[in-house]
Backbone as a ProteinNet text record, in pm:
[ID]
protein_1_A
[PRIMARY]
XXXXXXXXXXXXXXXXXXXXXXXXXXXXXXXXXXXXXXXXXXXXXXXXXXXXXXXXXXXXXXXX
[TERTIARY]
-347.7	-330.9	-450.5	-483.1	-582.6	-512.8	-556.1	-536.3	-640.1	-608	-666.7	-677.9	-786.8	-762	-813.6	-677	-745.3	-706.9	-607.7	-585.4	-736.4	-704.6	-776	-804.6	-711.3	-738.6	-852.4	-930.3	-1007.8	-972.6	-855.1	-810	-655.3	-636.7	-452.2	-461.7	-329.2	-232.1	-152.5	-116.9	6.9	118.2	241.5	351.1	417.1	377	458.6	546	655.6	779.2	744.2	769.2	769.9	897.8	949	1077.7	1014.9	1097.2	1076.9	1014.6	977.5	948.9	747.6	720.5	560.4	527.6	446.5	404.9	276.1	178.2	36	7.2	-88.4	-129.7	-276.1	-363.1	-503.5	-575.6	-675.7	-754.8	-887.5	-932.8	-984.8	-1100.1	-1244.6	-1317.7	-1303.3	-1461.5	-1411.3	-1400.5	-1431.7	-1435.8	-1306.7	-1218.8	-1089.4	-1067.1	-1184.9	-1209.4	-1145.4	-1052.2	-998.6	-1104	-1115.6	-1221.4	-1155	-1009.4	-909.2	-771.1	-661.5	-568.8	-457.3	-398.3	-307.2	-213.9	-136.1	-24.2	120.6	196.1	294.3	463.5	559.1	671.2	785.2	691.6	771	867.9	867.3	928.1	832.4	715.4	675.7	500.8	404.5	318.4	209.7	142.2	90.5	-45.5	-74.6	-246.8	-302.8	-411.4	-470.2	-553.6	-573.8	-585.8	-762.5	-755.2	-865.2	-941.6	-1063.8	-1128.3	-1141.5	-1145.1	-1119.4	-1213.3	-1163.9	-1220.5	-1243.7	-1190.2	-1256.5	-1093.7	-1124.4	-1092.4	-1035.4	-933.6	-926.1	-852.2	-905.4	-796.1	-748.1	-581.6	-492.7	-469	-440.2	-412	-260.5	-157.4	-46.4	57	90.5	198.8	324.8	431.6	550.8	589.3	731.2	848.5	941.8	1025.5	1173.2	1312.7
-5202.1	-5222.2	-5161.4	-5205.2	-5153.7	-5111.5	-4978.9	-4955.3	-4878.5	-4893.2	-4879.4	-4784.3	-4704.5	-4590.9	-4668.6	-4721.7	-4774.6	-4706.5	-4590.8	-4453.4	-4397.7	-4324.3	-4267	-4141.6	-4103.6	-3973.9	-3976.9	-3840.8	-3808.2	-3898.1	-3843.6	-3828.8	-3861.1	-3965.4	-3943.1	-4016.9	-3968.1	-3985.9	-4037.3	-4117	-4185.5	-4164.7	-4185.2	-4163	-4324.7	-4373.2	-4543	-4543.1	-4564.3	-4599.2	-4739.8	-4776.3	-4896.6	-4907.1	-5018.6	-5084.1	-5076.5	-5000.3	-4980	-4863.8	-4824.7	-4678	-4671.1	-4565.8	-4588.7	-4569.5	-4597	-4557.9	-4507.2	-4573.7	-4534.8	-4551.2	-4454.4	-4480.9	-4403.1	-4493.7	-4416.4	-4530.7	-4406.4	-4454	-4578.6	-4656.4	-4771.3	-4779.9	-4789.2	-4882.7	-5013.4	-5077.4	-5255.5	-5305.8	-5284.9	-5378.1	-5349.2	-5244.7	-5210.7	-5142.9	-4999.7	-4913.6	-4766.8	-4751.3	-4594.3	-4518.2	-4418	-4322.6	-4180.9	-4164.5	-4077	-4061.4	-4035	-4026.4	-3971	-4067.1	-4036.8	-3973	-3894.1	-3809.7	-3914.9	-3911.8	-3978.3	-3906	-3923.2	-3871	-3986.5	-4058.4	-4162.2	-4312.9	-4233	-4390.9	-4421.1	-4251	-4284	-4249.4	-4278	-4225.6	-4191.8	-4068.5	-3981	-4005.5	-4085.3	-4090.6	-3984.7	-3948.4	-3821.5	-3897.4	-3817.7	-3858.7	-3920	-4023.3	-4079.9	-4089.4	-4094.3	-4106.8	-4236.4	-4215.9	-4293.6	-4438.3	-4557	-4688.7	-4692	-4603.5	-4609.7	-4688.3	-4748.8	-4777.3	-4701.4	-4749.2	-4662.1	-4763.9	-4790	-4883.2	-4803.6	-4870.6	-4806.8	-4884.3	-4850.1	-4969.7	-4901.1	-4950.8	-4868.4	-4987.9	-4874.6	-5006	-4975	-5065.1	-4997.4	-5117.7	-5060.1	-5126.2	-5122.1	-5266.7	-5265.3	-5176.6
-2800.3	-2659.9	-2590.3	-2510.8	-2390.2	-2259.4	-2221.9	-2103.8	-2028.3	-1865.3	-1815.1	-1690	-1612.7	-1563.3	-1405.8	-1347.4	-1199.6	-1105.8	-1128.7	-1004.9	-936.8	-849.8	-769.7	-833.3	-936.5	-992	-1096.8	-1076.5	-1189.6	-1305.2	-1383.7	-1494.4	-1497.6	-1579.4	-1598	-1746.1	-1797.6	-1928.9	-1931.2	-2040.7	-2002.6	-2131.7	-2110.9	-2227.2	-2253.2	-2373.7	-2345.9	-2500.1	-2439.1	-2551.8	-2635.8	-2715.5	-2749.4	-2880.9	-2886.6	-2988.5	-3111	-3232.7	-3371.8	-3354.7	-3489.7	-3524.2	-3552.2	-3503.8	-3471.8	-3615	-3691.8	-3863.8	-3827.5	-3771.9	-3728.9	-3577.7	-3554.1	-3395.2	-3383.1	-3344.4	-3333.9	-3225.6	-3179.8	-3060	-3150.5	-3092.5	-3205.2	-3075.3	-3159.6	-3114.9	-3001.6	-2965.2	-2943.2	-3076.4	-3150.1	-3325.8	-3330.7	-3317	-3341.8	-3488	-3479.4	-3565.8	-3564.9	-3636.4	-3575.7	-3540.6	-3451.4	-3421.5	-3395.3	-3357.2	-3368.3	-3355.6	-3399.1	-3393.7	-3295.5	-3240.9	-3081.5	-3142.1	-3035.6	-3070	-3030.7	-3175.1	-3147.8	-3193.8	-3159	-3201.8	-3261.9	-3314.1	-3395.5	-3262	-3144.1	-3071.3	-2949.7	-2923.7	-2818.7	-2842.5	-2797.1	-2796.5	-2677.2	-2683.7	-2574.4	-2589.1	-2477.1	-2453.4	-2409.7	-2398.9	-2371.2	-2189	-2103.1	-2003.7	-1998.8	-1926.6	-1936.6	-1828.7	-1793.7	-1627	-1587.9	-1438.1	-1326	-1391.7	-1363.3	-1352.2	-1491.3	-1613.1	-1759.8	-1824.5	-1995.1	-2086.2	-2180.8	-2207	-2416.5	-2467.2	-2595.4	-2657.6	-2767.8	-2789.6	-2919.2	-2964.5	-3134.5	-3189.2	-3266.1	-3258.9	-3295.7	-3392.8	-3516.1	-3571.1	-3616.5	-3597	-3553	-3668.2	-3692.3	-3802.4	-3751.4	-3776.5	-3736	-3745.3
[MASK]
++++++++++++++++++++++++++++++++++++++++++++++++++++++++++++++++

């Protein structure tokens, strides 16, 4: 997933639930290359806060 930082704030984070159980979750390149590993608790995972008008993509994989 890609998201994106279009607040007014410096910096924000975000917490996103998603359906099934997380197995892997890492911050990826544009090629869609791990480069580091997001913090997850198995249903939800915690982006680290990102700056204003900027990018991060995750690439996360979940099981039924």
């Amino acid at each position: 997933m890609r998201l994106y930082n279009g607040l007014d704030h410096e910096a924000a984070g975000a917490t996103i639930r998603v359906p099934g159980t997380i197995e892997h979750a890492s911050y990826v390149d544009l090629l869609e290359r791990d480069s580091a590993p997001v913090a997850h608790d198995g249903a939800t995972i915690t982006v680290d806060p990102i700056g204003h008008c900027k990018f991060v993509s995750v690439y996360v994989e979940i099981t039924a």
